[in-house]
C-alpha positions as a LaTeX table, in Angstrom:
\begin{tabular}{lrrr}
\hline
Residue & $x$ (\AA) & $y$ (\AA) & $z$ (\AA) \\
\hline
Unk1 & $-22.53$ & $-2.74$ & $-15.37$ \\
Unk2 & $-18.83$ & $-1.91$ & $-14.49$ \\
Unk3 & $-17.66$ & $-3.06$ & $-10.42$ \\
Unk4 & $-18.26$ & $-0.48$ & $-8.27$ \\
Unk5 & $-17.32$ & $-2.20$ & $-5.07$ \\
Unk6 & $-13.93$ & $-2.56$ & $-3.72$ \\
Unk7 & $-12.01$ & $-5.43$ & $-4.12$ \\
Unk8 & $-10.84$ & $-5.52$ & $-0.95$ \\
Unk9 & $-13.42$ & $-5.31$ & 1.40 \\
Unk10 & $-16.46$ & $-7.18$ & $-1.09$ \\
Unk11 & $-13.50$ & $-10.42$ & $-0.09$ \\
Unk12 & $-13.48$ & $-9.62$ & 3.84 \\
Unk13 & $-14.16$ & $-12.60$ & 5.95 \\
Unk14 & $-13.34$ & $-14.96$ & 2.94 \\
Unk15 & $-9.37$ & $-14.02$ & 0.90 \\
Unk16 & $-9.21$ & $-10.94$ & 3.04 \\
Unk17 & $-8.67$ & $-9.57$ & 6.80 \\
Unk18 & $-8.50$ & $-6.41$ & 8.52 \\
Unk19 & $-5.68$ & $-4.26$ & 9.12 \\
Unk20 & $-6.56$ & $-3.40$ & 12.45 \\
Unk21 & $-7.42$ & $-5.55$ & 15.31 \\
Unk22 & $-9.42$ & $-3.81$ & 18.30 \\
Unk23 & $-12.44$ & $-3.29$ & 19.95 \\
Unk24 & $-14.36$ & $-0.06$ & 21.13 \\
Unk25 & $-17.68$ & 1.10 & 22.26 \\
Unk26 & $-19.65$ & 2.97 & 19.27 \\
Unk27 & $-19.02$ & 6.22 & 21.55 \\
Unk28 & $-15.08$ & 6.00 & 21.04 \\
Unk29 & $-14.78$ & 3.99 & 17.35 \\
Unk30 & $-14.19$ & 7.25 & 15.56 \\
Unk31 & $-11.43$ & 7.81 & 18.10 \\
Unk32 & $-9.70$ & 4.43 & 17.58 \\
Unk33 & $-9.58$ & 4.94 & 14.03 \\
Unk34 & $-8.38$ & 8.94 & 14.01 \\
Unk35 & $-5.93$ & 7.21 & 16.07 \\
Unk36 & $-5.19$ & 4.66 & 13.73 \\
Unk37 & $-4.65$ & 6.81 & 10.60 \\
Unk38 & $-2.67$ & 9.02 & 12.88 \\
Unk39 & $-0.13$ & 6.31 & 13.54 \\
Unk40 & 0.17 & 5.08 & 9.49 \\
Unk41 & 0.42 & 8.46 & 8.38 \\
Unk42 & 3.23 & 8.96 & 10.98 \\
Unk43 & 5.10 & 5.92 & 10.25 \\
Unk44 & 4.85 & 6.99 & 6.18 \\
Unk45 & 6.13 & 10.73 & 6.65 \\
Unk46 & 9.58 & 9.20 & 9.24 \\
Unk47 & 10.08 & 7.02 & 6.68 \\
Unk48 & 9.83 & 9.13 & 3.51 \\
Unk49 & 12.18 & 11.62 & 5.59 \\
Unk50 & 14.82 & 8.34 & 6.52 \\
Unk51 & 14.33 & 6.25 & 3.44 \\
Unk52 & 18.06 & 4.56 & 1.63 \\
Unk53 & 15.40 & 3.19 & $-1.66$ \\
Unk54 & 14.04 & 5.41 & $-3.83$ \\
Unk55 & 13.49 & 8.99 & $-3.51$ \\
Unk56 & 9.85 & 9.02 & $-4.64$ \\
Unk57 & 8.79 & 5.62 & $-2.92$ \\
Unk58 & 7.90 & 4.25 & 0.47 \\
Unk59 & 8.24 & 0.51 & 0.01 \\
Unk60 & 5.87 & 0.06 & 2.59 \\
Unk61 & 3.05 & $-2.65$ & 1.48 \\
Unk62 & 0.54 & $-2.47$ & 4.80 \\
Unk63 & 0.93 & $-1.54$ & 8.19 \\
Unk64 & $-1.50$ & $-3.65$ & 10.68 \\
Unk65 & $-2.50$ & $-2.35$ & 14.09 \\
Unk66 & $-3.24$ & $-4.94$ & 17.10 \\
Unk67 & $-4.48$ & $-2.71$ & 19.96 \\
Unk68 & $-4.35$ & $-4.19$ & 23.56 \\
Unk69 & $-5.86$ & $-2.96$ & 26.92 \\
Unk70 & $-1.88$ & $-1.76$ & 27.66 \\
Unk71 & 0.07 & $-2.51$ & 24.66 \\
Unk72 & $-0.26$ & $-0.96$ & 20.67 \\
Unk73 & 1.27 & $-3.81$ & 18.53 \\
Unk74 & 2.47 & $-2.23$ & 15.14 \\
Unk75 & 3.49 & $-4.18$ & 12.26 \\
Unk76 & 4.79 & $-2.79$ & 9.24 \\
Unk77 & 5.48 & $-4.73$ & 5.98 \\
Unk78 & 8.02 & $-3.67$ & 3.77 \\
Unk79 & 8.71 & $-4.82$ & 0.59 \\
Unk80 & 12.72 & $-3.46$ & 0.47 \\
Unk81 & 15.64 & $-4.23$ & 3.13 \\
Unk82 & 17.24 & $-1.19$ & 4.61 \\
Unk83 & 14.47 & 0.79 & 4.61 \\
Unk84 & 14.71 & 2.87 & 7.28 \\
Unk85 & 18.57 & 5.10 & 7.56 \\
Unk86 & 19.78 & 4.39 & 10.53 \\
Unk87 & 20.56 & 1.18 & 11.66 \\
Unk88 & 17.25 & $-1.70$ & 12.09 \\
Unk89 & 16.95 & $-1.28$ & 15.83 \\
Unk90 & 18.35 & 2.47 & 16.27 \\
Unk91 & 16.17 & 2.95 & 13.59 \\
Unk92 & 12.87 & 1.00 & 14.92 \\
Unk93 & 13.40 & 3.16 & 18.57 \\
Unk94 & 13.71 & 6.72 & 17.25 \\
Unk95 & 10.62 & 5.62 & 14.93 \\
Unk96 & 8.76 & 4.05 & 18.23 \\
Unk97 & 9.62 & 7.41 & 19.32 \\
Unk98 & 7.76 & 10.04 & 17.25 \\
Unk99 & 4.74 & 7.95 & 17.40 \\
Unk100 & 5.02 & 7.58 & 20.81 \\
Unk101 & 4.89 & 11.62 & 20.91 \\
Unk102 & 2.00 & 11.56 & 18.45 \\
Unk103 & $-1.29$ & 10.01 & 19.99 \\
Unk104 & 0.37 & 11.00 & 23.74 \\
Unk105 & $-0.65$ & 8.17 & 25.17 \\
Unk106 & 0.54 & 7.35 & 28.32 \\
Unk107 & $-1.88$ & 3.99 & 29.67 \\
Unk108 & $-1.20$ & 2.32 & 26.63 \\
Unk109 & 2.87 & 1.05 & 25.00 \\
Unk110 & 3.82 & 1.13 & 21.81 \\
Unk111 & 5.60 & $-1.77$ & 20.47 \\
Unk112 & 6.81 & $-1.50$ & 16.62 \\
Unk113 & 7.85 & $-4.68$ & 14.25 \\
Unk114 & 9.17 & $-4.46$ & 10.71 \\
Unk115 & 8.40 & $-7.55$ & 8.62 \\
Unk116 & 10.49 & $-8.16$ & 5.23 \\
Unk117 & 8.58 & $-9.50$ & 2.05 \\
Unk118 & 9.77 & $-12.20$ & $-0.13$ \\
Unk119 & 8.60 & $-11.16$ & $-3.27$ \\
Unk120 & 7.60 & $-7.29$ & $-2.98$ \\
Unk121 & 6.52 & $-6.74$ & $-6.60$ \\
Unk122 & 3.82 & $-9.36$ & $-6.26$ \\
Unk123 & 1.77 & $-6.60$ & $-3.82$ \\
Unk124 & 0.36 & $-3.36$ & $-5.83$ \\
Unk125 & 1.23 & $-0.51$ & $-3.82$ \\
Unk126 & 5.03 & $-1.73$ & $-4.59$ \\
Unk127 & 3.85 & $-1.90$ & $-8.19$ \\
Unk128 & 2.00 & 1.14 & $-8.15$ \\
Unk129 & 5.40 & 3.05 & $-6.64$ \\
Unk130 & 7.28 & 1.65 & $-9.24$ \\
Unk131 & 4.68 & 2.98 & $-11.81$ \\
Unk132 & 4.73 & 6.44 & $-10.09$ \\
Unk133 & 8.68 & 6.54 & $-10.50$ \\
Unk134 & 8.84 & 5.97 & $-13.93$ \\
Unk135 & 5.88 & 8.37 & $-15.25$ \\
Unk136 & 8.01 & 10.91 & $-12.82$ \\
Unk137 & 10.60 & 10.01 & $-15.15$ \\
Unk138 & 9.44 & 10.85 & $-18.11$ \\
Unk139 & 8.93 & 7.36 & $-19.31$ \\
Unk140 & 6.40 & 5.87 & $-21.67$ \\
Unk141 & 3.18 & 5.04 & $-19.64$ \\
Unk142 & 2.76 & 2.07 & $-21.99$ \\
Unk143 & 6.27 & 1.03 & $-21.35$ \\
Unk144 & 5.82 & 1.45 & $-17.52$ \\
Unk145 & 2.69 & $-0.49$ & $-17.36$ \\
Unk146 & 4.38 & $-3.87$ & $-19.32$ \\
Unk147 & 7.33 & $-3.34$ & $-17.72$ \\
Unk148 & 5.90 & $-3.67$ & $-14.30$ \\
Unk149 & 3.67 & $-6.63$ & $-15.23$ \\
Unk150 & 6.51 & $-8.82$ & $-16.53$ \\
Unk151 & 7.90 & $-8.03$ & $-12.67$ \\
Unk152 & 5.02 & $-8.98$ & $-11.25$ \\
Unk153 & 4.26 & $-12.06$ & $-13.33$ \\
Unk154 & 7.71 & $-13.27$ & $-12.44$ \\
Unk155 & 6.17 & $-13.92$ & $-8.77$ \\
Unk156 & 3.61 & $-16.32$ & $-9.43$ \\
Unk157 & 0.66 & $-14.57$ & $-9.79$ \\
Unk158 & $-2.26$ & $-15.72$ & $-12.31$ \\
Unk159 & $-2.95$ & $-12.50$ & $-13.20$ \\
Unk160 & $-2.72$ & $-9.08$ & $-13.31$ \\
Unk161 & $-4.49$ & $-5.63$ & $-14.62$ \\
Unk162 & $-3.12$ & $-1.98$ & $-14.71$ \\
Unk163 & $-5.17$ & 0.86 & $-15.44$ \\
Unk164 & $-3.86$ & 4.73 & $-15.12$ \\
Unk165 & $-6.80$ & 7.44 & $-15.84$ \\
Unk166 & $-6.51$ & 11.64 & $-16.58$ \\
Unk167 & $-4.20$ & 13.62 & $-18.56$ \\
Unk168 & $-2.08$ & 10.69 & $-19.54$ \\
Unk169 & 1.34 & 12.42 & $-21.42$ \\
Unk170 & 0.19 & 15.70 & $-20.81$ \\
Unk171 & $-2.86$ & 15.18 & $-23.32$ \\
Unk172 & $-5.68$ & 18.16 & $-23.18$ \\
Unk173 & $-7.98$ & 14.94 & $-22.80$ \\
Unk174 & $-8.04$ & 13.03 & $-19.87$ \\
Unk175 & $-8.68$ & 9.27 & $-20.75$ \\
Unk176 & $-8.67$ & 5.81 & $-19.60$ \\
Unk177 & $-5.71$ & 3.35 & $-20.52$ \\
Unk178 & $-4.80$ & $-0.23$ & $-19.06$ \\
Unk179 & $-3.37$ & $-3.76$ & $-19.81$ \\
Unk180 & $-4.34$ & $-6.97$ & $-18.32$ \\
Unk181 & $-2.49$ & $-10.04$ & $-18.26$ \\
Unk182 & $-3.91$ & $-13.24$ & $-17.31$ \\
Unk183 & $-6.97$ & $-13.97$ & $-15.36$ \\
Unk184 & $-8.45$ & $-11.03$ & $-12.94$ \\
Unk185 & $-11.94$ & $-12.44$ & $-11.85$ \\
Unk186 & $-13.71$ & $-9.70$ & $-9.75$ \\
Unk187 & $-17.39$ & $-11.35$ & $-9.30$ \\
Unk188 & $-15.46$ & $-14.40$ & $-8.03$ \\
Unk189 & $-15.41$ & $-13.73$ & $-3.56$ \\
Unk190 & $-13.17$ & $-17.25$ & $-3.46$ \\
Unk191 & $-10.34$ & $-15.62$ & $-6.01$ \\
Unk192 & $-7.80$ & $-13.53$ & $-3.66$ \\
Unk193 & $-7.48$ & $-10.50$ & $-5.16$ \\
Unk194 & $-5.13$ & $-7.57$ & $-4.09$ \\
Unk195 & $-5.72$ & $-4.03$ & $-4.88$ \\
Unk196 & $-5.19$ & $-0.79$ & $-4.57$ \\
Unk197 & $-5.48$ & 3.04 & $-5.40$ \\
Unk198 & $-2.52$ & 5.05 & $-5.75$ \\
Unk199 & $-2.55$ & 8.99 & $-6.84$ \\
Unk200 & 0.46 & 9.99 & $-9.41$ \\
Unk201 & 1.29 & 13.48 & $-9.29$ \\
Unk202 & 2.91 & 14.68 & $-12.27$ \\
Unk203 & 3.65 & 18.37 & $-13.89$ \\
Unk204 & 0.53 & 18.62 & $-15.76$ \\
Unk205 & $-1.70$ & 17.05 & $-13.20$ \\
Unk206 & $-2.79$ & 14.08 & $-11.29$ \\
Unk207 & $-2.99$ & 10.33 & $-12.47$ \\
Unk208 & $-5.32$ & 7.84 & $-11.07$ \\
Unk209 & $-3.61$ & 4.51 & $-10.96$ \\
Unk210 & $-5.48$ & 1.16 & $-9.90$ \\
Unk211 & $-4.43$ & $-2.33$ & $-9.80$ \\
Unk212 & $-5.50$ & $-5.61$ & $-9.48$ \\
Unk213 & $-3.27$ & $-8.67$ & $-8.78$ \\
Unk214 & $-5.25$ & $-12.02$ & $-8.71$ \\
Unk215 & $-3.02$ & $-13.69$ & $-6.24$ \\
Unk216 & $-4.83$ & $-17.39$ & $-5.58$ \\
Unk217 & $-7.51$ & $-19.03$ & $-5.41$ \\
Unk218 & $-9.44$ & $-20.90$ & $-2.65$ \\
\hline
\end{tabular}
């Protein structure tokens, strides 16, 4: 039997926590999370439009969301420095800004924080970026995949598995390729494990890239 459950949330309440932090009545919970993707996707479109890194990469890890009575707290992680164009706080204001003018709310302020990670390529939707730039590239999917585990065993990490499914190199075939490296133990709830989903579009259609980082263990 393969694991059909996601990482992520099979490890909530144990590794794992939420991204958002509220409450609601069950009348208004579809509301608060509308609102919620609202805000991400918002944050991820100014900053694809201002970014200094990368043309095809957001070096954005997770964005949390800590909703008061009054106050929105927003706190985005960011694997790069310089990530938005202007400078940090003209930047953070305009950005505060166009969300602000998104969700119109007026009861409630918005109050944005950008939080710098050590080591970025130990999270994998920096990895999975990195991926996504070099298949753009024209490079070896093979090469791509080592290549980005030797960054990301350079963190730390005890382990680490890449996997990239369709028409890999243009093939009439779509098929299933990935590498592992180290330990990945996904029955285990006490092993952290990170993970995530990323979509590749290339010229002769779309990738499916997943990854797994086993981080610690508790």
């Amino acid at each position: 039997m393969g694991q059909k459950i996601n990482p992520l949330g099979f490890r909530l309440g144990t590794t794992q926590s939420h991204h958002s932090f509220w409450f609601a009545q069950p009348k208004n919970y579809s509301a608060g999370l509308q609102e919620d993707e609202k805000i991400r996707n918002c944050i991820k479109n100014y900053i694809q439009k201002n970014r200094k890194i990368s043309a095809n990469s957001e070096g954005i890890t997770h964005i949390e969301i800590k909703k008061q009575i009054d106050l929105i707290r927003v706190i985005i992680h960011i694997g790069f420095p310089n990530l938005l164009l202007e400078g940090q706080k003209r930047g953070i204001e305009e950005l505060r800004m166009n969300v602000q003018k998104e969700f119109h709310s007026v009861n409630q302020r918005l109050n944005i924080t950008i939080t710098q990670l050590e080591q970025p390529y130990r999270h994998p939707n920096i990895l999975a970026e990195y991926i996504a730039l070099q298949l753009k590239n024209r490079v070896s999917f093979r090469k791509a995949m080592k290549k980005a585990i030797e960054l990301t065993k350079k963190t730390g990490t005890k382990g680490v598995q890449v996997q990239i499914a369709g028409r890999i190199d243009g093939k009439e075939i779509a098929r299933v390729e990935w590498i592992r490296k180290g330990r990945v133990p996904l029955q285990t709830i006490r092993a952290k494990i990170d993970h995530c989903s990323y979509p590749i579009r290339t010229i002769y259609g779309v990738l499916g890239l997943k990854i797994w980082i086993f981080v610690d263990e508790e």
